[in-house]
C-alpha positions in Angstrom: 64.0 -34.6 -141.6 63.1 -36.7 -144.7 63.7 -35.6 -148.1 62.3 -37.5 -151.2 64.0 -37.7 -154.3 65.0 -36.2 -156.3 65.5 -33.1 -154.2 67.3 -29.4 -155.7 69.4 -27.0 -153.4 70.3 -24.4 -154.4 73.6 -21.6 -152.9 73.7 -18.0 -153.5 77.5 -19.0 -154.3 76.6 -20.5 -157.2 76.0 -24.3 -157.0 72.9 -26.2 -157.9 73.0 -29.7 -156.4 70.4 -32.2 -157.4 70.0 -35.6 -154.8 68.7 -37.9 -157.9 68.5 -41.3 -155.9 69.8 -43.9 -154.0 71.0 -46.9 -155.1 70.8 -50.1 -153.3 74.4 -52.1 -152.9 75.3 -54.9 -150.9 77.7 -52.7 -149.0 76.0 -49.8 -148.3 73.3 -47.3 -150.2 75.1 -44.9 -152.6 73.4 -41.2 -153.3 73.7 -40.1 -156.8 73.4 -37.0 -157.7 74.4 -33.9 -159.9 75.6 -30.8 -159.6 76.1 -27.5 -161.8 78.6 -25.1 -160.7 78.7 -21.4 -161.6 82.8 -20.3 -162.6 85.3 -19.9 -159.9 82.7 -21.3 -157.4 82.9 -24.6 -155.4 82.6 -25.7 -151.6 85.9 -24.3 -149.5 88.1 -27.5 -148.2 86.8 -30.2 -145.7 86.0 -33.7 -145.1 83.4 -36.7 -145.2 85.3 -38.8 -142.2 82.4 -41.5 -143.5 81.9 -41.0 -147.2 83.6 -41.9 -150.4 82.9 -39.2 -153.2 83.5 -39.4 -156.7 82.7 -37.0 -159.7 82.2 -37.4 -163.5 82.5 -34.6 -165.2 79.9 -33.7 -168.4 80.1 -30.5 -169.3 83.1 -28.1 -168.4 86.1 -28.0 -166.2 86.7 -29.0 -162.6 89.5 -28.3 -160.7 90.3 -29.9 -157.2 92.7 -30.4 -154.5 93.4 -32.8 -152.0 94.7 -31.3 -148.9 98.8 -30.9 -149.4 98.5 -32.0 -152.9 99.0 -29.6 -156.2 95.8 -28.5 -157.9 94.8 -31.2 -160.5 91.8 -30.8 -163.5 89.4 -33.0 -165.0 88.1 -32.3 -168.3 84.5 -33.8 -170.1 84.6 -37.9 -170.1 86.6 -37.6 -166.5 86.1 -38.9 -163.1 87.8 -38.3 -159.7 87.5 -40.4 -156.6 87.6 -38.5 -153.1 88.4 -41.2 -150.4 86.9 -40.9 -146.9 88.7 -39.0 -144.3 90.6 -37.2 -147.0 90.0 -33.2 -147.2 89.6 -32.1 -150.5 87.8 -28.9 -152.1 86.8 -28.5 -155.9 85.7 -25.9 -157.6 84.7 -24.5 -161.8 87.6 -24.0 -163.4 86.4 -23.1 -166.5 84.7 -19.9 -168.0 81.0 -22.1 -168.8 78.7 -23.8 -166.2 80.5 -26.9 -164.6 78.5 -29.9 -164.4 79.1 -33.2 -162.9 77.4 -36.4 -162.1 78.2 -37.8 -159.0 77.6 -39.9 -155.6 78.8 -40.4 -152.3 78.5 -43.8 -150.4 77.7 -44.2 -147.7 74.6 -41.6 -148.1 74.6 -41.0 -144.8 73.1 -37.7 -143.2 74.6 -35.6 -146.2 71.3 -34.4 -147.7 70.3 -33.3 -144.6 73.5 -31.3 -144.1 74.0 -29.9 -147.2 70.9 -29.0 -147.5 71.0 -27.4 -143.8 74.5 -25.6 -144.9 73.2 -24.2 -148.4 69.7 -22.9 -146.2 71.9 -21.3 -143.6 74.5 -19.9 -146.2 71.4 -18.3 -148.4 70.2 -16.7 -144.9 73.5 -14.8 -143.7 74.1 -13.7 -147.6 77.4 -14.9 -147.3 80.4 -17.9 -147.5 79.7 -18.4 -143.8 76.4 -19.6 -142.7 74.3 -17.9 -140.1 76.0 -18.4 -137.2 74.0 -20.6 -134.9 73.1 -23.1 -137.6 76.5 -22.9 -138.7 77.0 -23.6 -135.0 74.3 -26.1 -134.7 75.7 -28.1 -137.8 79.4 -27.9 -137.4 78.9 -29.1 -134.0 76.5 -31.1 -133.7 78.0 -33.1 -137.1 81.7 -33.2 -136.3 81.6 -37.0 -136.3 80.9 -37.1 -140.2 82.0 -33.8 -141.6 84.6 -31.3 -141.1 85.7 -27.5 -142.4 89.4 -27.8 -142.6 89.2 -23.9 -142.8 87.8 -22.8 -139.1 90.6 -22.5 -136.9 90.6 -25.3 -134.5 89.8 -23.2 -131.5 86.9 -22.0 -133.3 85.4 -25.7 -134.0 86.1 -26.7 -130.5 85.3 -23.8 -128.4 83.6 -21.0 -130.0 81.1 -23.5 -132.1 80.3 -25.4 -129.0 79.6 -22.1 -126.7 77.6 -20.8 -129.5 75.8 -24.2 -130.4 74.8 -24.4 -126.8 73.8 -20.6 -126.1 71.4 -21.4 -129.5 69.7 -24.3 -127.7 69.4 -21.8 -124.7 67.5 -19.2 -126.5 65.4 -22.0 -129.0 66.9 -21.0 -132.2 66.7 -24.9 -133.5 63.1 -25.5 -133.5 63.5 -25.9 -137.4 66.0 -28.9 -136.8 63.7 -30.9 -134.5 63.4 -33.4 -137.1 67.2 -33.6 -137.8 68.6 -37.0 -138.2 71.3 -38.1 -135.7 74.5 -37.9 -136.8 76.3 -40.9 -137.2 79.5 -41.7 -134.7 82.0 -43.8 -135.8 84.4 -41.0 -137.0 88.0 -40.7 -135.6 87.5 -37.1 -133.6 84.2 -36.6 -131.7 82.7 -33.5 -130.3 80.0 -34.2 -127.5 77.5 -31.6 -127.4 75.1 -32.6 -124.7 
C-alpha cells in the first residue's frame, strides 16, 4: 500500500497524525510529520525495534515515559528523543490540544501501520483494534513494532492462532497491498 504525502489519520481516541514528507539523508530517509493530541490521550507503551523518534513540542504539554523510567514533561520550544528498541508511551498532559512536530528515521513501514492500527481501532470503537487486524498487524509486524501491554502469551499464541484463522476465512483482502515488514529486529514471529 502506497500513500502520498502528506497523508492525515485520524483515532477516535483523539490523535490526528499528519505524514508531511520524507526527507532524503545519507543514512536513511526520515518521515516528518505532526501530530495534535486531544487531553489525556496518547498511544499506550511499545516499541519501534527499527526507528528512532523524536518530538518537538509547539503548542501544549506532553508527557512521556520510557519504560522503568519516572514520567518526564516537555513544555513549548522542547524536544524528546525516543531511541530504537526503547518502549516508551506519551500522551497530552495538558488541558489544550497538544501539538508536536516530529519524525521517525528510519521511515520504514510506519505509515502503513499506523495507519492500519488507527483504521482498525476506529472499526471496533475501542483502545483495542478489531481483532483480526489487530491480529494481522501485531503479528505479521512483530519484527519492527511491539505493544509492551499484550501479555506475552497473547502476542505469541493467541495473535498467531487468530492471525492465521483470519487468513483461513479471507478477512485480509484489504491488506493485499501491504508492504513487507522489515526483519532485522532482535525477536521474530514467523507467520507462514
Amino acid at each position: 500500500m502506497n500513500y502520498s504525502l502528506p497523508h492525515t489519520i485520524e483515532s477516535h481516541l483523539g490523535e490526528t497524525l499528519i505524514f508531511k514528507s520524507i526527507r532524503h539523508e545519507p543514512d536513511g530517509d526520515v518521515l516528518l510529520c505532526e501530530n495534535f493530541v486531544q487531553p489525556n490521550s496518547g498511544p499506550p507503551m511499545h516499541t519501534h525495534w527499527l526507528q528512532d523518534e523524536g518530538f518537538t513540542v509547539l503548542e501544549g504539554r506532553i508527557a512521556y515515559q520510557i519504560a522503568g523510567q519516572p514520567v518526564q514533561y516537555a513544555n513549548a520550544g522542547e524536544s524528546i528523543v525516543f531511541k530504537r528498541g526503547v518502549a516508551h508511551r506519551f500522551w497530552n498532559a495538558g488541558t489544550d490540544i497538544l501539538h508536536c512536530d516530529g519524525w521517525l528515521k528510519p521511515a520504514n513501514t510506519i505509515v502503513f501501520f499506523l495507519s492500519s492500527i488507527y483504521a482498525a481501532q476506529n472499526k471496533s470503537g475501542k483502545a483495542q483494534p478489531e481483532l483480526f487486524d489487530g491480529a494481522y498487524l501485531i503479528t505479521r509486524y512483530a519484527s519492527e513494532y511491539d505493544m509492551a501491554e499484550i501479555p506475552p502469551f497473547v502476542k505469541k499464541v493467541v495473535m498467531p492462532i487468530v492471525y492465521r484463522v483470519g487468513k483461513l476465512l479471507n478477512k485480509y483482502e484489504h491488506f493485499k497491498n501491504a508492504p513487507e515488514p522489515i526483519r532485522d529486529a532482535p525477536e521474530l514471529v514467523d507467520v507462514g
